[in-house]
Gaussian input, Z-matrix of N, CA and C with variables (Angstrom, degrees):
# hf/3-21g

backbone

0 1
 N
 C     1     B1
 C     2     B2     1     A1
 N     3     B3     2     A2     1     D1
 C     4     B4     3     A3     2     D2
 C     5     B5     4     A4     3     D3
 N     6     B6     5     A5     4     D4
 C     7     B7     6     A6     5     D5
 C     8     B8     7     A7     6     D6
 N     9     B9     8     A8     7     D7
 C    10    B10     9     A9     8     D8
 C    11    B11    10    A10     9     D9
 N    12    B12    11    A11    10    D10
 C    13    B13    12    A12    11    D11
 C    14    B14    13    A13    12    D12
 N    15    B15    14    A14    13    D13
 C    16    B16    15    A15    14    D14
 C    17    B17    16    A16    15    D15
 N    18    B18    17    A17    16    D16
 C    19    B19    18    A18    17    D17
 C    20    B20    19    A19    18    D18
 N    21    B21    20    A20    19    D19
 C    22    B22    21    A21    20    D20
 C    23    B23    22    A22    21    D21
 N    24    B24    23    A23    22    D22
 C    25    B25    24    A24    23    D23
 C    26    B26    25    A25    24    D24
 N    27    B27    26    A26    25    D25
 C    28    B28    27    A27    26    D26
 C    29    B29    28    A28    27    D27
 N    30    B30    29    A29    28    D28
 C    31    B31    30    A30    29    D29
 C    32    B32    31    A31    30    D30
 N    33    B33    32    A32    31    D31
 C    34    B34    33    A33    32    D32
 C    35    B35    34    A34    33    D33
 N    36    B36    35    A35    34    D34
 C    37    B37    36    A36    35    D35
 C    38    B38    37    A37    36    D36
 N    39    B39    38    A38    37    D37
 C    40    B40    39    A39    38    D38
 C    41    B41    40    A40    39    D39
 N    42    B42    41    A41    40    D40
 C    43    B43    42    A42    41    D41
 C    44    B44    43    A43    42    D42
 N    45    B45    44    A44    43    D43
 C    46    B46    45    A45    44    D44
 C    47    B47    46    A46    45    D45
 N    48    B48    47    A47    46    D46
 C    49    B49    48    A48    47    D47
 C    50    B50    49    A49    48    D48
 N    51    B51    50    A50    49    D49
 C    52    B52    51    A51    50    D50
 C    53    B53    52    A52    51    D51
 N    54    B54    53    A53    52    D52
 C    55    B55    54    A54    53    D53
 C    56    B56    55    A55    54    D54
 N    57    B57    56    A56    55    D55
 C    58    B58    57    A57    56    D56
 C    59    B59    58    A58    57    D57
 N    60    B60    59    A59    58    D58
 C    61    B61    60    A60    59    D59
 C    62    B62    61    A61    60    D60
 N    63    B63    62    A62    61    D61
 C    64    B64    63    A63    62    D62
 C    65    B65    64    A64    63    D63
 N    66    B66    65    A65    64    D64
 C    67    B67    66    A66    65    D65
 C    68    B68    67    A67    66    D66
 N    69    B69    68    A68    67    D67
 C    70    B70    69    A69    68    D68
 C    71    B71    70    A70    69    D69
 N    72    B72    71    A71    70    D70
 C    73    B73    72    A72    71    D71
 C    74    B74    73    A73    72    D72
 N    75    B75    74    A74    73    D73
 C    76    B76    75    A75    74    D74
 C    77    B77    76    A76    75    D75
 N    78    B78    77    A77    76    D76
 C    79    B79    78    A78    77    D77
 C    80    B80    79    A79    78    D78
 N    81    B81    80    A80    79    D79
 C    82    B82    81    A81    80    D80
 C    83    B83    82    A82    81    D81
 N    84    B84    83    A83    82    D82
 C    85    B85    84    A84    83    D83
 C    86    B86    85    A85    84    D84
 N    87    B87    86    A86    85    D85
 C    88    B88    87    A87    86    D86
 C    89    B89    88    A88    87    D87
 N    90    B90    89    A89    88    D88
 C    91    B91    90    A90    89    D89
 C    92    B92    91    A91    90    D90
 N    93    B93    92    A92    91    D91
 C    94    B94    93    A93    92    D92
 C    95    B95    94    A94    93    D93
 N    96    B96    95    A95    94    D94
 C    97    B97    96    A96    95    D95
 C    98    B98    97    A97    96    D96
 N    99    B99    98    A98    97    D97
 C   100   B100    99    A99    98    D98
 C   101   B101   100   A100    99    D99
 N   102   B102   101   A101   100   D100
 C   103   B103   102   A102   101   D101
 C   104   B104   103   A103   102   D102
 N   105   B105   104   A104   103   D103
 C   106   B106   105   A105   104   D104
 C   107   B107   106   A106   105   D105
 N   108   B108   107   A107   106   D106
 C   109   B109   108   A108   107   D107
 C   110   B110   109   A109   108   D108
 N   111   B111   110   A110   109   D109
 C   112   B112   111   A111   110   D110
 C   113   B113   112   A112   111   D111
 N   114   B114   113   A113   112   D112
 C   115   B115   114   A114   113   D113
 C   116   B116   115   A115   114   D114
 N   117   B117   116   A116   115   D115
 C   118   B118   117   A117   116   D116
 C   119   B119   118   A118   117   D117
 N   120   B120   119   A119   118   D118
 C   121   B121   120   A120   119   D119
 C   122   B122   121   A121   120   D120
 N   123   B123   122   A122   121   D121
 C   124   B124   123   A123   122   D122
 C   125   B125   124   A124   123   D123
 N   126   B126   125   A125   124   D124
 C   127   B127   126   A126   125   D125
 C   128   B128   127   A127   126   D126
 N   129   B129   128   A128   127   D127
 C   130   B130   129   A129   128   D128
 C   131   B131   130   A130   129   D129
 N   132   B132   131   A131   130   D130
 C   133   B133   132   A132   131   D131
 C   134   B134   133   A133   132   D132
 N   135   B135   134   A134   133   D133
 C   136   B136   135   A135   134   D134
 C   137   B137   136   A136   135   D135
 N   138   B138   137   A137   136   D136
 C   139   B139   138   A138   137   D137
 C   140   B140   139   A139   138   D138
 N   141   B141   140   A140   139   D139
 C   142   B142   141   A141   140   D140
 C   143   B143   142   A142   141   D141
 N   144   B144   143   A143   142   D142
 C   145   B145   144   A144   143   D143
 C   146   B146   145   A145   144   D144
 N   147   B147   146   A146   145   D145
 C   148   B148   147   A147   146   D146
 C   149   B149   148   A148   147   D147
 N   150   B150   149   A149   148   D148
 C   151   B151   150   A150   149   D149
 C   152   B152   151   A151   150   D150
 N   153   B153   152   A152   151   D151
 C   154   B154   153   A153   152   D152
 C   155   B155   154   A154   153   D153
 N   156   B156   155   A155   154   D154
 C   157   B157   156   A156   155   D155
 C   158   B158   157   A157   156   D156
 N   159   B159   158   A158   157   D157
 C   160   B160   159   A159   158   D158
 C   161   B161   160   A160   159   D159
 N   162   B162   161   A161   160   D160
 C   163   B163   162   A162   161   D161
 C   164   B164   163   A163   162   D162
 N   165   B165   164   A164   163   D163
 C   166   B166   165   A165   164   D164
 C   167   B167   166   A166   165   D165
 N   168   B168   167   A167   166   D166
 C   169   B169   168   A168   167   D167
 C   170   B170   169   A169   168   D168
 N   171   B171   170   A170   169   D169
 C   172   B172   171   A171   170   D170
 C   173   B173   172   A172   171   D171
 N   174   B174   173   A173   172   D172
 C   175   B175   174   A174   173   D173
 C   176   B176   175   A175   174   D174
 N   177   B177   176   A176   175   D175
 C   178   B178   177   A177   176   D176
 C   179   B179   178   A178   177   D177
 N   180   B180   179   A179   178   D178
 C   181   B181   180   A180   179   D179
 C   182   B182   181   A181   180   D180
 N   183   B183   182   A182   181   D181
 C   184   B184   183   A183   182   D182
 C   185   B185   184   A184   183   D183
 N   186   B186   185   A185   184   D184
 C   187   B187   186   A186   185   D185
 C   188   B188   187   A187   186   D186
 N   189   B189   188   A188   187   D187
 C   190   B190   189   A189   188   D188
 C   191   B191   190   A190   189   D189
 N   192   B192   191   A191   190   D190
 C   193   B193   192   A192   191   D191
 C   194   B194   193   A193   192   D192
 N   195   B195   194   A194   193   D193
 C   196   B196   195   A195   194   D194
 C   197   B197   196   A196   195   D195
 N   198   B198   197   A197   196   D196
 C   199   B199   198   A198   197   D197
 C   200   B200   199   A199   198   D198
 N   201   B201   200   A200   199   D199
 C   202   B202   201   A201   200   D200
 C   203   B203   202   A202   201   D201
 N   204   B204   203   A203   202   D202
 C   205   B205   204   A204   203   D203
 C   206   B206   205   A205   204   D204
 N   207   B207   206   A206   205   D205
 C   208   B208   207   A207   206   D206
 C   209   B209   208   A208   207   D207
 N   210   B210   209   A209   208   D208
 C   211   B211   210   A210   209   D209
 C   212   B212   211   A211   210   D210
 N   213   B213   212   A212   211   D211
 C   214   B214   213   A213   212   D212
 C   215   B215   214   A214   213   D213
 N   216   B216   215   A215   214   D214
 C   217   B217   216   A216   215   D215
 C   218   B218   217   A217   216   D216
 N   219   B219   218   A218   217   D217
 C   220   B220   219   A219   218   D218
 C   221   B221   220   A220   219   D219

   B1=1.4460
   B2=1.5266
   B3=1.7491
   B4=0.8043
   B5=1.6626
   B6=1.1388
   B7=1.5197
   B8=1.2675
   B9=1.2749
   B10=1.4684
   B11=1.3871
   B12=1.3014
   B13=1.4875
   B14=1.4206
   B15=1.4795
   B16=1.4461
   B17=1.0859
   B18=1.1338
   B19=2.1535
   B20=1.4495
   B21=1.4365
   B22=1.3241
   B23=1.4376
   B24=1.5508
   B25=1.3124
   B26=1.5421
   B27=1.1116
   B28=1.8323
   B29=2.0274
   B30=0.9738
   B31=1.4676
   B32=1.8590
   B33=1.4067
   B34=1.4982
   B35=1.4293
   B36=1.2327
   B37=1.4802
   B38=1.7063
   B39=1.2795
   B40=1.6303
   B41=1.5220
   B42=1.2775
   B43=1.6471
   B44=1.4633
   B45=1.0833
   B46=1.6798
   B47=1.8982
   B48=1.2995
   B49=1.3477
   B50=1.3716
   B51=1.5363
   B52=1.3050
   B53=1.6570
   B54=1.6987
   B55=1.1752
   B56=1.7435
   B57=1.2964
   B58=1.1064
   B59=1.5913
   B60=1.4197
   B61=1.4338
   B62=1.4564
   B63=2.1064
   B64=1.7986
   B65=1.2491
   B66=1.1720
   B67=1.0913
   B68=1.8762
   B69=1.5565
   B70=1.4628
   B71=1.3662
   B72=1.0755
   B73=1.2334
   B74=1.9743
   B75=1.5178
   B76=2.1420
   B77=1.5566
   B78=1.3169
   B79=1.3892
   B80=1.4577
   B81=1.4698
   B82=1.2827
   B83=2.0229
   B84=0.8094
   B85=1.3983
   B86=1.6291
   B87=1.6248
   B88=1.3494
   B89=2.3734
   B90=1.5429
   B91=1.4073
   B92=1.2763
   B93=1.0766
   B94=1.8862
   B95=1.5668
   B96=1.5541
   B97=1.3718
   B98=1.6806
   B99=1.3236
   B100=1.3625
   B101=1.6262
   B102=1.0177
   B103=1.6046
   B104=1.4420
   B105=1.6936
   B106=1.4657
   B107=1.5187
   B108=1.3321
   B109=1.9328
   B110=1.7766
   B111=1.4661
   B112=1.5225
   B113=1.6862
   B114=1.4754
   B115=1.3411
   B116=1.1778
   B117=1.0082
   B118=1.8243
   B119=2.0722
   B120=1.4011
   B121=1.4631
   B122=1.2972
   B123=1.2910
   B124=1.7296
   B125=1.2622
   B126=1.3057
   B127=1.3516
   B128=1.6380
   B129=1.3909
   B130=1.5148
   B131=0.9961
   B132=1.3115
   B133=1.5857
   B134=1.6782
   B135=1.2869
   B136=1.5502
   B137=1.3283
   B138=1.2555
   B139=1.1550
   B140=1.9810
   B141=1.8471
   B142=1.3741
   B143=1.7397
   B144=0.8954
   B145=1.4486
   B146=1.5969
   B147=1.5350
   B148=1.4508
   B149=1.5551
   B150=1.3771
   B151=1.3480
   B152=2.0479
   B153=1.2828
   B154=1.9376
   B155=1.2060
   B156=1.4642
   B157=1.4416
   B158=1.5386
   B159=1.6462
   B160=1.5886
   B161=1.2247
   B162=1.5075
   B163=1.2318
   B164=2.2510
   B165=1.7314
   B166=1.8307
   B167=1.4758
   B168=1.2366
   B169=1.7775
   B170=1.4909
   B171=1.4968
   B172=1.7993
   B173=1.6854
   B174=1.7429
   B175=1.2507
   B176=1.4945
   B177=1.4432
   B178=1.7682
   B179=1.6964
   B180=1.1199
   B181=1.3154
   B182=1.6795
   B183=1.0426
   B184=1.5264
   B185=1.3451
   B186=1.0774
   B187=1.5734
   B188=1.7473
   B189=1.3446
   B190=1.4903
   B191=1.6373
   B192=0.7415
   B193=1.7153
   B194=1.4637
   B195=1.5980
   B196=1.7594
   B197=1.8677
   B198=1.4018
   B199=1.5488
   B200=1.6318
   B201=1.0564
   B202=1.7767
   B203=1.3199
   B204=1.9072
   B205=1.6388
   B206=1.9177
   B207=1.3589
   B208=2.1893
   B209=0.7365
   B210=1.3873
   B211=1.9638
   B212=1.9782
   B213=1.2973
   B214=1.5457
   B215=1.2565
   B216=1.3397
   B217=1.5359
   B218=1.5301
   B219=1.2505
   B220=1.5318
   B221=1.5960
   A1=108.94
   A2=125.95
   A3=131.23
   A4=111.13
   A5=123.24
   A6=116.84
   A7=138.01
   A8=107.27
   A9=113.92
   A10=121.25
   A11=121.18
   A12=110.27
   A13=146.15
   A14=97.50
   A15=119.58
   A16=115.80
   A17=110.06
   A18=103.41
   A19=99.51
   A20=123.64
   A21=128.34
   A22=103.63
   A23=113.17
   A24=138.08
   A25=99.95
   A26=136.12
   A27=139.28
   A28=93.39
   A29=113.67
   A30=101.35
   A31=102.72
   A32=97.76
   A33=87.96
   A34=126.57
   A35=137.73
   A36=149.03
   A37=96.47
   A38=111.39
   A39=111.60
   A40=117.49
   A41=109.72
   A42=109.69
   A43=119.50
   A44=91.32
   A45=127.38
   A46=109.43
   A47=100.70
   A48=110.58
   A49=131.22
   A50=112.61
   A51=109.70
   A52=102.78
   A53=120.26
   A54=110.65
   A55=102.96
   A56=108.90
   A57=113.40
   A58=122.93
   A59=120.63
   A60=134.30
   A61=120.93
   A62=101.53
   A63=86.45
   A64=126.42
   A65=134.01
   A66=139.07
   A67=101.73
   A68=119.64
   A69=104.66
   A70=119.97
   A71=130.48
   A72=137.93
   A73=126.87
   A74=66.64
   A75=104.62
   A76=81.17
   A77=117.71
   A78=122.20
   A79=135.85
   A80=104.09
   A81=101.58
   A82=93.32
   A83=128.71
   A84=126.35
   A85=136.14
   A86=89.84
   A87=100.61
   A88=121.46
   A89=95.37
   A90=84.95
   A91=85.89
   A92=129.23
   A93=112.45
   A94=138.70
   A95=81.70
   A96=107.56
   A97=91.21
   A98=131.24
   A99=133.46
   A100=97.81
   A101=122.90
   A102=127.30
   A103=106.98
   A104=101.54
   A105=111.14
   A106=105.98
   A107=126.13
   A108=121.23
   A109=83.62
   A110=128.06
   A111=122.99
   A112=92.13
   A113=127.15
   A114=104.44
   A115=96.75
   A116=148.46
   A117=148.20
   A118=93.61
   A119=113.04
   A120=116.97
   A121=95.86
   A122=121.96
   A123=129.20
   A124=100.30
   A125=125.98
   A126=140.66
   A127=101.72
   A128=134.67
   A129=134.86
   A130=89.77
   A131=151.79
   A132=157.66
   A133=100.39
   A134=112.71
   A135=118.61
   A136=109.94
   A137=146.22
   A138=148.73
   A139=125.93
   A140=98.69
   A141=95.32
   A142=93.89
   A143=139.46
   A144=115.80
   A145=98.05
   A146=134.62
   A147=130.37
   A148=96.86
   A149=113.53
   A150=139.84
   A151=97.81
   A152=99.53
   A153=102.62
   A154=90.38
   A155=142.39
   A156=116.90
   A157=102.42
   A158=110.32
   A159=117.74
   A160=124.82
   A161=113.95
   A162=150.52
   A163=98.75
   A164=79.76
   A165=80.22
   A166=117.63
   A167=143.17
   A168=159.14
   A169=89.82
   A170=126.47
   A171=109.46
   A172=102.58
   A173=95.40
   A174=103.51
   A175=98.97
   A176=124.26
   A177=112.51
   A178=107.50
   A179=114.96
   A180=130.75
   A181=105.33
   A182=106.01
   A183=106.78
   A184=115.93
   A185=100.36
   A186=119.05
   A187=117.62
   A188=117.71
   A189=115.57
   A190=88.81
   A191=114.68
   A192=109.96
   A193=116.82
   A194=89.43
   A195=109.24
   A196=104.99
   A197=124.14
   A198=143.92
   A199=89.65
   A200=125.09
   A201=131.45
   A202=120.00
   A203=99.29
   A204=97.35
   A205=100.47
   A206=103.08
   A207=94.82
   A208=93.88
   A209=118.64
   A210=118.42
   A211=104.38
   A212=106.38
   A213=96.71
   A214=118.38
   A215=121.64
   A216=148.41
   A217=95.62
   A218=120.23
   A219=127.45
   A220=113.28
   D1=131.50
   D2=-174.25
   D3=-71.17
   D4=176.18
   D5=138.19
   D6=-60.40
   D7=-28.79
   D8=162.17
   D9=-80.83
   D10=-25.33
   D11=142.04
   D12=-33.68
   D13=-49.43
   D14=176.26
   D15=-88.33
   D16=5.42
   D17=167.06
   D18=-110.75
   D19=-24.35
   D20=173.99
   D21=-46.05
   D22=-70.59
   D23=-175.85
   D24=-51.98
   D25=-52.87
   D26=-172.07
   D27=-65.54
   D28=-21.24
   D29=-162.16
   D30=-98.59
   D31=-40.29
   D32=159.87
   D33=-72.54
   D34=-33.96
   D35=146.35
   D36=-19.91
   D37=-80.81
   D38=-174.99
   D39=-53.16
   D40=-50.43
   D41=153.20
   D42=-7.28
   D43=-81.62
   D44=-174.04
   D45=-47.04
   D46=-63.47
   D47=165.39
   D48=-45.45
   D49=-33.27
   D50=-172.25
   D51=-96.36
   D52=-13.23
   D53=-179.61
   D54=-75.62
   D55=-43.34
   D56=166.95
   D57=-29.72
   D58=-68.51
   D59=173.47
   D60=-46.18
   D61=-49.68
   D62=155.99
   D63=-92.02
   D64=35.22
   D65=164.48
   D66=-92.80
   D67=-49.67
   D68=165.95
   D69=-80.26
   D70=-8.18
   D71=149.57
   D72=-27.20
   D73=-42.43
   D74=-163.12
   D75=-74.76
   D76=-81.55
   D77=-177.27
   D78=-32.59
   D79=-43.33
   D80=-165.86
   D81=-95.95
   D82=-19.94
   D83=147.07
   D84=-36.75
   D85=-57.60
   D86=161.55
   D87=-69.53
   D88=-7.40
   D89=179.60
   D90=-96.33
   D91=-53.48
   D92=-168.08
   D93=-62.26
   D94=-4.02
   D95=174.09
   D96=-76.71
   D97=-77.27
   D98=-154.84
   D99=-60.75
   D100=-31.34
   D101=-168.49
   D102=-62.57
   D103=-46.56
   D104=-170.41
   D105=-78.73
   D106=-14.67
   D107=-169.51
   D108=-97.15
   D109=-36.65
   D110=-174.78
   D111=-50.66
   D112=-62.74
   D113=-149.67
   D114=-97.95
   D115=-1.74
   D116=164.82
   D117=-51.79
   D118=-43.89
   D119=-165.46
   D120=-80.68
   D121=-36.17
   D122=-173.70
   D123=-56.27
   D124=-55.17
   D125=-151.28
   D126=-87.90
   D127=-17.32
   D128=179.88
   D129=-97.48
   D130=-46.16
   D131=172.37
   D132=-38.81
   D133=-62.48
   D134=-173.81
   D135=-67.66
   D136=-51.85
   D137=136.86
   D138=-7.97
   D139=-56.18
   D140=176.09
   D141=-79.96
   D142=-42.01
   D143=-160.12
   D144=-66.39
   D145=-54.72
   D146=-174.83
   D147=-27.62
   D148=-80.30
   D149=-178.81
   D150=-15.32
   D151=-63.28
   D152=-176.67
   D153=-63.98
   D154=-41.00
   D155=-145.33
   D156=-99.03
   D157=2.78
   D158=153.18
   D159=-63.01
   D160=-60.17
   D161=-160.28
   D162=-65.52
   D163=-62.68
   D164=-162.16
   D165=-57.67
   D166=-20.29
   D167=175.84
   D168=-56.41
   D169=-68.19
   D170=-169.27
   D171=-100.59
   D172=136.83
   D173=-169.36
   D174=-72.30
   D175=-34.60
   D176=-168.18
   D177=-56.54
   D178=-42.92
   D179=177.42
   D180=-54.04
   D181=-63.77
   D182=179.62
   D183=-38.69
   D184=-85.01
   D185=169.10
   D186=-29.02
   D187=-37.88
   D188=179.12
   D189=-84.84
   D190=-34.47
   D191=174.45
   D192=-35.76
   D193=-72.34
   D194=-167.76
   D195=-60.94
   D196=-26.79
   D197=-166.07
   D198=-83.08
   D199=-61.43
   D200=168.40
   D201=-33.80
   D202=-54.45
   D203=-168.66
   D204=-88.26
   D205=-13.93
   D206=163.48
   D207=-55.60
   D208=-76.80
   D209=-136.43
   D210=-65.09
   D211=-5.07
   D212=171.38
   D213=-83.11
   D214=-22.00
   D215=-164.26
   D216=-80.98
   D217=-36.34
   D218=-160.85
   D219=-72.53

């Protein structure tokens, strides 16, 4: 095997490697993507329930609540 063989061979090797790398690249992108919309939803979830557990204790409040969220429905 020449030397020019062996850089042939080193250059496809690196090739190879870097498809490899964006390929986990690809992946681990795609998990932090789902990780980050999971607690973005966690966190509007925690928010609307505070929000009810404001709301539900006074009935006037409630009630203009529940009259608010009909007439949007309508």
């Amino acid at each position: 095997m020449t030397l020019n063989d062996l850089a042939n061979v080193g250059q496809i090797i690196g090739a190879v490697a870097v498809v490899i790398s964006l390929i986990y690249v690809a992946l681990q992108i795609r998990q932090n993507t789902n990780a980050v919309r999971s607690a973005t939803a966690q966190t509007v979830h925690e928010h609307f329930a505070k929000w009810y557990h404001l709301v539900a204790p006074d009935d006037n409040l409630s009630q203009i609540v529940a009259n608010g969220s009909l007439s949007e429905k309508e």
